[in-house]
C-alpha positions, 0 to 999 in steps of 0.5 A: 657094136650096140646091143641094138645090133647084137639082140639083131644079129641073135634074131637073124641067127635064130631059125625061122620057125622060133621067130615067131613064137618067140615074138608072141612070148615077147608080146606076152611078157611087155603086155602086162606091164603096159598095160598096168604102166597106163593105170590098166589094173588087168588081171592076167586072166585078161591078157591070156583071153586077149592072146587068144582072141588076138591068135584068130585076128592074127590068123585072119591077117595072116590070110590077108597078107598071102592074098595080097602078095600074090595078088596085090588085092585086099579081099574084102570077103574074107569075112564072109569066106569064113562065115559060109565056111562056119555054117556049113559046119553045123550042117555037116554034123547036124543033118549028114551026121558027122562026127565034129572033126570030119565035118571040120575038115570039110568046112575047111575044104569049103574055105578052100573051095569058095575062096579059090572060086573067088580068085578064078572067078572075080579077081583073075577075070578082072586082072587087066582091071584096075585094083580098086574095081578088083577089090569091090568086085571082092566085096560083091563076091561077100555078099554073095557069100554072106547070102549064102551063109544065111540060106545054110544057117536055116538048116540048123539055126533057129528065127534068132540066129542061134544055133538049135544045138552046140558044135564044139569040138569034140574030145578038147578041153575046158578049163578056167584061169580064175574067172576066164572060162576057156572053152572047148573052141578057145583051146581049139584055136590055142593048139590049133592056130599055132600048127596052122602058122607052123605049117603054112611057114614049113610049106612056104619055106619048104615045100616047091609049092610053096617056094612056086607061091613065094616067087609068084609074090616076088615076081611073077614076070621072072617066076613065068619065065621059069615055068610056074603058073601064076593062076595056079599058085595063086589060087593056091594060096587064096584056097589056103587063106580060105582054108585058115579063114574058115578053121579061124571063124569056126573056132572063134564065131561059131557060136554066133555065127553071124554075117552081119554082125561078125564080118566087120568085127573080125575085119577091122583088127584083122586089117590092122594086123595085116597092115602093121606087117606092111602088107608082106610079113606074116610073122609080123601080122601074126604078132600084131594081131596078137597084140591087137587082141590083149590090146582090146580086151585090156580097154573092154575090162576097163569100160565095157560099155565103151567103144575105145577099143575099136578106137585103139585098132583104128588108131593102131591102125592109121599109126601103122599106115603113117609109118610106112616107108614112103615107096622108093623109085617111080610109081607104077604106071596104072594103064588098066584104066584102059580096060574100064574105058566106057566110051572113046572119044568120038572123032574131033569133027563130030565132038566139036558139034554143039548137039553132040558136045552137049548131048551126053547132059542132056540125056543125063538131065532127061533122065534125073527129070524122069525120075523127078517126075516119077517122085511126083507121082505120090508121096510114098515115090517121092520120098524113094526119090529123095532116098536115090538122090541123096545116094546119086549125090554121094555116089557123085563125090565118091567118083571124083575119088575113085573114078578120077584119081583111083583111090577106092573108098569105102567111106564116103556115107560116113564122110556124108554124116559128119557132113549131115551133123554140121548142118543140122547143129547149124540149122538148130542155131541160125535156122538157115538151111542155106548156112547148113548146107556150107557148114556140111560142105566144110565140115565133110571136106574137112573130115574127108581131108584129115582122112586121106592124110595118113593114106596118101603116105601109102597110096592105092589101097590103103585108102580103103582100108582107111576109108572102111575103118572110118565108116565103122567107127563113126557109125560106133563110136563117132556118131552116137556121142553125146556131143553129135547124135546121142540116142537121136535128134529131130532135124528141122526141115527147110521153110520156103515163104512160111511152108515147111517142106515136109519129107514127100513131094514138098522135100523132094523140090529141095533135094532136086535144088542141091542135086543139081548144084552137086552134079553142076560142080561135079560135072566141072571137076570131070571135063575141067583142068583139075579132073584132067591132073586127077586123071593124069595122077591115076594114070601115069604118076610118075609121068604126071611128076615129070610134068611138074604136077603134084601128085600128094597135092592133087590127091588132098585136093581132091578129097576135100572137093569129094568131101565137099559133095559128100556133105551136101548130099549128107545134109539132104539125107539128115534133115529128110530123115525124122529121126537122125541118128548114127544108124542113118548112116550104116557102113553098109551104105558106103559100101553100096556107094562104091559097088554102085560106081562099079555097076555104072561104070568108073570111066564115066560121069553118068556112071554114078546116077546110073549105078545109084538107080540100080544098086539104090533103086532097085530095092526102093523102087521094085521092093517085092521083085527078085530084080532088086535081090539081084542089083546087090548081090549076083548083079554086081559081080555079074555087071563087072565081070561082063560089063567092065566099062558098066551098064554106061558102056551100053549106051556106046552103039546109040552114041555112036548112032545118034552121033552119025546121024547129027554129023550128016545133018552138019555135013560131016560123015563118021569117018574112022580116024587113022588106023593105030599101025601107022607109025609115022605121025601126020601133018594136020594137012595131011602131009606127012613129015618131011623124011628129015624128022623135022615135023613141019619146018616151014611153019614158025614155033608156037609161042610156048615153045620159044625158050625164055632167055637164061642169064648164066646159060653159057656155053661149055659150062656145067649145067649138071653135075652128079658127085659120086652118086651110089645106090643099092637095092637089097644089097645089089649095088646097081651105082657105086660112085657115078660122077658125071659133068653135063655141060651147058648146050652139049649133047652127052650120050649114056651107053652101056650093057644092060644092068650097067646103072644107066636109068638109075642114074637117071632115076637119081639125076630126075629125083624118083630114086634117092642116091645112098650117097653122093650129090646133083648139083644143077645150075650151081644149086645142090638139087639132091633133096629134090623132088622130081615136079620141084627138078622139072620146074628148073627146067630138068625134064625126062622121058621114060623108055616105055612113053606110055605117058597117059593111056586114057587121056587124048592126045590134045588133053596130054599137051594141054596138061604140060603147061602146067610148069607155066600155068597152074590150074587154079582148083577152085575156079576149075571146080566152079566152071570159072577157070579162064586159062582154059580157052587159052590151054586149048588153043595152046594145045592145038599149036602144039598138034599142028606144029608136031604134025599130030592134027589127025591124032588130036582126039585119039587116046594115048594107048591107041596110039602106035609107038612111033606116033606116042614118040613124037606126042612125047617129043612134043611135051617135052618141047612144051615143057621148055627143058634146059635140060632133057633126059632121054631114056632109050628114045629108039626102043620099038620103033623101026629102023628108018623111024630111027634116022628120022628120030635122030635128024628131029632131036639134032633139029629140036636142039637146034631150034630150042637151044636145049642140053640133051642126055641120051640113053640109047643102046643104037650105037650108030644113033648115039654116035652120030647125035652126042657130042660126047658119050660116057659108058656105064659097066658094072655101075660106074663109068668107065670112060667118057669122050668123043664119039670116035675115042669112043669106038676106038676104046677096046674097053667098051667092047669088051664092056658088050662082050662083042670085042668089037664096035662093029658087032653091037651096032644095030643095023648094017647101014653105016651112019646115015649122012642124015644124021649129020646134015644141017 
């Protein structure tokens, strides 16, 4: 035994509550050497006003962390939640009276109340909507609160935001270590901070609350089936990290309390805490914000003046994201995209007509010309104008992010900046604008690259954890350097024939040039083949994988392409400003951005102009109306909480409209397509399929269904073969020692009690689980490294037993996407409308309807469709995707049984048709009877026996292995085989 293993098995050994001091004692103790081993001289003194500080960033991320177990949401109001708290608690005191620790207790009440209200009134109304939205919904509700703040600070807090008279805690004490003044409130949160963890880990652990919350964040399908409100529970727990919020900002900020300047410096540590516990540990986040704190204060004593310290915490903080673990298994499906769908698409007949296929740009071209001409007007609106398309253009970049692949973030004016530095340091030098404007568009790509990398290795919201990191460090520390922008530069203007183009009407004609260049190559990214991959990544990752798609090298493409964006909207805004300097780009900005794509509407191209004439307008345009007050703070939370789709969504009944009167005028009604109850999927004459599952056997296969002759594929070989495969989950063994040969042409059914190992041995054979132990091998090569796009491109595809597939996508751009495996789309053509396989994807695509029988489905969404219907897309991107090897996982679950026979005679004429092997999960014995030509039966995690069909039901094992003690009892229907099943 290592002594690694003994000072382990000492701390499992100790009790719960002792970890933790313990921890920060060890903190403590390793602090000063460190610091000193760096050439750090820090006095003690130093370290123990770090320790404290660092209590009240570990407090606050202990609250992010309860929040996000139980909600999986990072609220971004925290902050705020404790600022309206800590004001209220000087008016407590000052104008009702109250002695200072009743009034603390009913500040703390208010953390409780407000952070609850925002539970129950912004993130469960948007339950259903993806994360992201859910988060920036969060951010809206801070600055609600953040105003809230500020009319309470009125009562006791004089023009300069400090307070009339002193509330300090009454009867503590105060004392020095040295030069250190500890005060009243800095001993406040030394004896208070430690009771608070001490009893919120005694509730957790020990009180049926707090066991009811600890289910919630484990499991909340399992923690509803046994009677426990997961609204309840967590609420609960938002009220109770409202409550430590609340006491953590009274103590640590009250004396200036202020919620522009003290939200993002207790944010940002404060995340770096919660994200070092993984999101899930709160002793972990408790001693990472102590650590975090003497961290700061060891730098500040070295340079005061400096920055570097808010440096150390976003470096601590990417290093915490780049040693995450990398999530095991697939990724979770995102079908909340669903909710935020602005508009469906219109019937095929309709779209395909050139006035209503172009008519959504042109309405968007109207609009930007009336805002154009508007700026025309006067110089005054023009340079509003200027501001509002330099916004729109970000805003459009921060789309292609959020919008299309889901990843919120909160960086993209800081991402602009750098691109805004580029070119004008270009411009200072070469005196060409349109140089500049690359050497934005690189730099800003670049920068945007080199920020998603540590992110992408913990996907979804961490991204905008980053991305907020990056904005408030480069608006402190990266931006006001000497080398960028020191104190401040005067950027040069473009020359056109010898005329400066001055900030006013003249500057506006140049902002208009590249706004339309950004919405142009925008506008290929949404409707080309590289916004089809980021949606379908968003969507459905582990699907998308499964169709040979890439996700990481999806997800990096598109930040340098935003980036790109970004940049260009960045060096129009730096060469419009007179003076630029690091605060033309606040972090401020870059969270309007993303509450602008929220009010447009995520779903939609337009959503981003639309949000930018609201969130950015609306102040510029209508300074002294209470409208442009309500765009940024109550309008947002207002828009999303009714309006999911945003304000776009109210421009569906005039498509609609307009839509129908163009259709008559090409003769073409507005016919409602077939209703989503019908399961069996229609021939694109109308037929139905023929009743033996074959969808239209008189027509010839496609040509990208033809299978490509195999030099080594014979007949009865191994194909795949799984060598002692083993897998454990916390200690569950769900597989021990699976081996299982899989021969070349046969089919081989997987059967067993639910529990048995059989999708996780699927998840090994497909590569989304990696096995413990053991080995595939396929097609003679060891694929066990594998991942699951590299299996898919041998030829080994899976099905998923829910065929969600991609539930915001159509069903025509769901076949286009499967011929990827032979035709990748090439991102920079797509981006710049050039892409010359898109014709032929179409086309492709089309053949591919036709022949499966799905034409009157071709332009409906995948969640529209029934499950029967979905059956029959997937079968068809299966058969696009040229298998050699298909895994079905439970291709019979929801369907009917009739739909069932069916299914089985078209897998038997598919095979046979497109000469495949074929592994089948299916728990409908007589379907699985009739279709294998062998079948293994898992129980316990192994396999317990394999062979025929008849050898099969005749094995009292596999019986026993259902608890039915008979064959007879675990067959689905009455009906014996269908003769069907086994026609030719």
């Amino acid at each position: 035994m290592t002594s690694r293993d003994t000072m382990a098995g000492l701390l499992r050994r100790l009790p719960a509550r002792s970890r933790l001091p313990l921890g920060c004692g060890a903190v403590l103790a390793l602090g000063l050497p460190f610091a000193h081993a760096l050439g750090y001289a820090t006095p003690p003194y130093v370290m123990v006003l770090g320790a404290i500080i660092g209590i009240g960033y570990g407090l606050l991320g202990v609250c992010l962390v309860l929040v996000f177990r139980t909600s999986r949401v990072i609220n971004f109001a925290l902050p705020q939640i404790g600022i309206f708290a800590a004001a209220s608690l000087p008016v407590f005191v000052q104008v009702a009276g109250l002695p200072y620790w009743p009034a603390f207790a009913l500040s703390a009440m208010v953390g409780f109340a407000a952070s609850a209200l925002v539970n129950l009134g912004v993130v469960r109304r948007l339950a259903k909507a993806p994360r992201g939205m859910v988060t920036a919904a969060t951010i809206g509700a801070g600055v609600l609160l953040s105003g809230g703040a500020g009319q309470l600070l009125q009562f006791t807090y004089d023009a300069g935001g400090n307070l009339r008279e002193p509330t300090l805690p009454a009867g503590l004490p105060q004392f020095s270590i040295g030069p250190l003044l500890v005060t009243q409130s800095y001993t406040g949160l030394l004896v208070i901070g430690p009771l608070l963890v001490a009893a919120l880990t005694v509730f957790l652990t020990r009180s049926r609350y707090g066991v009811a919350i600890r289910a919630v964040a484990c499991n909340p399908d399992a923690a509803r089936m046994a009677g426990i409100s997961e609204v309840r529970m967590s609420t609960l727990a938002w009220g109770i990290a409202g409550s430590i919020a609340a006491v953590t900002t009274i103590l640590t900020a009250a004396p200036s309390a202020n919620s522009s300047t003290t939200a993002p410096v207790l944010l940002l540590p404060a995340l770096g805490a919660a994200v070092v516990g993984a999101m899930q540990n709160l002793s972990r986040a408790m001693a990472a914000g102590i650590f975090l704190g003497m961290v700061q204060q060891v730098v500040l004593w070295k340079d005061p003046d400096s920055h570097a310290a808010e440096v150390v915490v976003f470096v601590v903080l990417l290093v915490a994201l780049m040693m995450q673990p990398r999530a095991g298994g697939r990724a979770e499906a995102k079908g909340s995209w669903v909710g935020v769908a602005a508009m469906p698409p219109l019937p095929p007949d309709l779209a395909r007509l050139w006035p209503v296929r172009h008519g959504s740009k042109l309405v968007l071209l109207a609009v930007a010309g009336a805002l154009i001409g508007f700026g025309l007007t006067s110089g005054a609106q023009a340079v509003n104008v200027t501001v509002i398309l330099s916004g729109a253009m970000v805003a459009t970049s921060a789309g292609i992010l959020t919008s299309l692949a889901g990843e919120l973030t909160l960086g993209q004016y800081a991402v602009a900046g750098i691109g805004g530095v580029a070119s004008y340091y270009v411009v200072e030098h070469t005196a060409s604008f349109p140089l500049g404007l690359l050497a934005a568009a690189v730099a800003a790509g670049a920068c945007a690259l080199v920020l998603g990398l540590p992110a992408l290795r913990s996907r979804g919201l961490m991204v905008t954890v980053t991305t907020l990191g990056f904005a408030m460090l480069a608006s402190d520390v990266i931006l006001p350097h000497s080398w960028l922008l020191g104190d401040g530069v005067t950027p040069a203007q473009p020359i056109v024939a010898g005329h400066t183009l001055s900030a006013g009407q003249p500057y506006l004609w140049y902002a208009t040039l590249v706004f339309c260049l950004v919405l142009l190559l925008a506008h290929n990214v949404w409707r080309g083949g590289f916004g089809r991959l980021l949606r379908a990544v968003r969507d459905n990752e582990s699907a998308a994988r499964t169709f040979t798609v890439r996700p990481t090298r999806v997800r990096i493409q598109a930040f340098a392409v935003a980036g790109l964006l970004a940049g260009l909207g960045g060096a129009v805004y730096a060469h419009f400003q007179l003076t630029l300097d690091a605060a033309t780009f606040p972090p401020q900005l870059s969270i309007g951005v993303a509450l602008a794509l929220i009010v447009g509407g995520l779903s939609s191209f337009s959503g981003a102009l639309i949000g930018s004439l609201w969130v950015i307008g609306a102040p510029l345009l209508l300074p002294d109306s209470g409208l442009a007050s309500t765009a940024t703070t109550t309008g947002v939370l207002v828009v999303a909480l009714c309006l999911p789709g945003g304000l776009v969504s109210l421009l569906r009944p005039v498509r609609d409209w307009t839509a129908a009167r163009i259709g008559l005028l090409y003769g073409i009604p507005l016919t409602a397509a077939p209703p989503a109850h019908h399961h069996t999927a229609q021939a694109g004459d109308g037929r139905r399929t023929a009743p033996s599952g074959r969808p239209t056997p008189s027509r010839p296969q496609p040509p990208v269904l033809r299978m490509a002759d195999v030099e080594d594929r014979v007949p009865g070989q191994v194909l795949l073969r799984a060598d002692g495969l083993v897998k454990s989950f916390g200690g569950v063994s769900a597989v021990r020692g699976v081996t299982l040969d899989v021969l070349e042409g046969e089919t081989l059914g997987l059967i067993g009690p639910n529990g048995a190992g059989k999708t996780t041995t699927f998840e090994m054979l497909s590569g989304f689980v990696v096995p413990d132990g053991g080995t595939v091998q396929f097609a003679g090569s060891d694929i066990t490294g594998l991942a699951p796009e590299q299996r898919a491109r041998r030829g080994l595809i899976r099905s998923f037993q829910d065929s969600s597939l991609f539930t915001t996508m159509t069903v025509r751009e769901v076949l286009a996407l499967t011929l990827e495996r032979q035709h990748q789309t090439p991102v920079t053509a797509s981006v710049l409308g050039m892409d010359r396989t898109a014709r032929r994807r179409r086309a492709v695509a089309d053949e591919l309807i036709d022949y499966f029988g799905l034409g009157d489905y071709r332009g409906r969404t995948i969640h529209e469709l029934s499950t029967g219907t979905r059956r029959i897309t997937e079968l068809a991107c299966m058969m696009s995707l040229r298998p050699r090897l298909l895994l079905l996982d439970e291709p019979s679950a929801g369907i009917a049984q009739r739909e069932t026979e069916a299914l089985g005679v078209m897998l038997r004429n598919l095979k046979k048709d497109f000469d495949f092997t074929l592994v089948v999960i299916e728990h409908d014995i007589p379907l699985v009877m009739a279709l294998a030509d062998r079948v293994a039966v898992m129980a316990d995690g192994q396999v317990m026996c394999c062979g025929t069909g008849p050898e099969i039901r005749a094995d009292q094992r596999v019986a026993d292995a259902y608890l039915g003690g008979s064959v007879t009892a675990i067959e689905r229907s009455e009906h014996t085989v269908p003769t069907s099943f086994t026609a030719t």
